[in-house]
N, C-alpha and C positions, 0 to 999 in steps of 0.2 A: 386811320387804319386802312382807310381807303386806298388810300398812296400806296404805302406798303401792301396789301396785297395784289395791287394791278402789277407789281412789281415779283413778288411772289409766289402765286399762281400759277402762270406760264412758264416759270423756270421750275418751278416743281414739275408741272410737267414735264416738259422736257428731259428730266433728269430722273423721274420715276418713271415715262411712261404710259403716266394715266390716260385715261379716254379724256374725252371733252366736258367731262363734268368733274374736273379736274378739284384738288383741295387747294382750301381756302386757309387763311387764317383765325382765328378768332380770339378777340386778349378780352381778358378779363382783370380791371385791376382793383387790387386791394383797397383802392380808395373810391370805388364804386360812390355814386352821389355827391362828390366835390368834386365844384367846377372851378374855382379860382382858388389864388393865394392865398386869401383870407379865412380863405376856409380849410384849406390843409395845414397852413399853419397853427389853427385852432385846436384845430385837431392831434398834431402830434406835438402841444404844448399840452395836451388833456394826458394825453397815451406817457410823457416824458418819464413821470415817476414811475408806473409800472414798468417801462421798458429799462428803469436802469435797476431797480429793482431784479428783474428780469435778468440785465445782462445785454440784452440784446435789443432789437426794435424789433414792435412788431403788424407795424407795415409799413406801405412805400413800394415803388418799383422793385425792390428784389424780393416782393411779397407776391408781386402780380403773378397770372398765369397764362399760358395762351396754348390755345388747344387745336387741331385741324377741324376740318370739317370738310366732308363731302355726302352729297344730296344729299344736303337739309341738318345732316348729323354728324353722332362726333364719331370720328373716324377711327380714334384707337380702340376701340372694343372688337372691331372687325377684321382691322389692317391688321398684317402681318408684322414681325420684330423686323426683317428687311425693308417694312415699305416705311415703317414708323421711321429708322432709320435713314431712310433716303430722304424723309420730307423733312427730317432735323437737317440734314447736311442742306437742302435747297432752302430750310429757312438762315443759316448761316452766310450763305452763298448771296442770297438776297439781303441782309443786312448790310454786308459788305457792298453791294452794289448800291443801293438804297442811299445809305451813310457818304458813300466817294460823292455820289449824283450830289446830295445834297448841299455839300461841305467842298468840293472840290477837290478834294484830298484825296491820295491813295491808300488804299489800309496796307496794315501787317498784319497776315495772314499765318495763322498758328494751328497745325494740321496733325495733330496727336493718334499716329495710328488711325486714323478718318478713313484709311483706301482699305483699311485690312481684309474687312468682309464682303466687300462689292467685287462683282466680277469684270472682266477687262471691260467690258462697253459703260455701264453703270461710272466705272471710276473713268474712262475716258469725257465720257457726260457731263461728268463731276467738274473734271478739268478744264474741260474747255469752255464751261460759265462761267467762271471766275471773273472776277474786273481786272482791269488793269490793278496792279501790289507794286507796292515798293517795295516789299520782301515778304516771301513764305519762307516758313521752317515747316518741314515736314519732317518727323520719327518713323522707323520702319523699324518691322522687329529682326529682329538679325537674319532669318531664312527668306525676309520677304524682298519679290525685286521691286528696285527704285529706279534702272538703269533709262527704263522710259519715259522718266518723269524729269529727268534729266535734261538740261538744256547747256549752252556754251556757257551759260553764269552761274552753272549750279557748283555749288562748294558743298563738299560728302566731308561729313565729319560723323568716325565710328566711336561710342563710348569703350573706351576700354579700362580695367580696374579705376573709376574713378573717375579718368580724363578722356582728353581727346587726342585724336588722330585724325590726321589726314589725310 
């Protein structure tokens, strides 16, 4: 977690703004107290009949959680819906970079109405942390401009009844 927050930290900042006691990451996972194979395996061979039972499983990585944190505490009880906001899109931003560093790979980058609420500096911020992609798709809702996010490779494709245009 280490890694990733040296990584996360300073692009949240950058990208919220914060002072120098910038937020952190914090994960918390569902499988808290297993450390190797043998032991998660035990484990979700314990959990198997309740979880089909269930339907579902019920832990694992899309169980875990992960929370900010700035001096010393958890930051969402304080932060605003804008700044929660902002540190979700700087932890996405950092995944993506994180992820390329690691793997060497470039991501595809899936942008769903992500600029709508940011004002022009904030989504300028936004943009220009990004890593190098191999391709983003960004959605805009029909009254919102895109015309700046625009580049000589961007392809505009409008929904209309159904399909596309462009």
């Amino acid at each position: 977690m280490r890694d990733f927050d040296a990584v996360f930290s300073p692009l949240c900042q950058e990208i919220t703004g914060l002072a120098e006691d910038g937020v952190r990451v914090s994960y918390r996972p569902s499988w808290d107290g297993l450390h190797d194979v043998g032991e998660v395996t035990a484990h979700l061979a314990a959990q198997r009949e309740r979880d089909r039972r269930v339907g579902m499983t019920g832990s694992g990585p899309h169980r875990d959680a992960c929370s900010y944190v700035r001096g010393g505490r958890d930051y969402a009880p304080y932060a605003s819906t804008g700044q929660l906001r902002l540190c979700a899109l700087s932890l996405r931003v950092a995944q993506a970079r994180f992820l390329a560093a690691r793997t060497g790979r470039r991501p595809v980058l899936l942008l769903d109405d992500v600029l709508l609420e940011l004002d022009p500096g904030r989504k300028r911020a936004f943009i220009a942390r990004f890593p190098p992609y191999e391709q983003a798709f960004f959605t805009f809702l029909p009254d919102e401009s895109w015309q700046s996010y625009a580049t000589g490779e961007t392809l505009v494709l409008t929904v209309e009844q159904g399909g596309f245009r462009r």
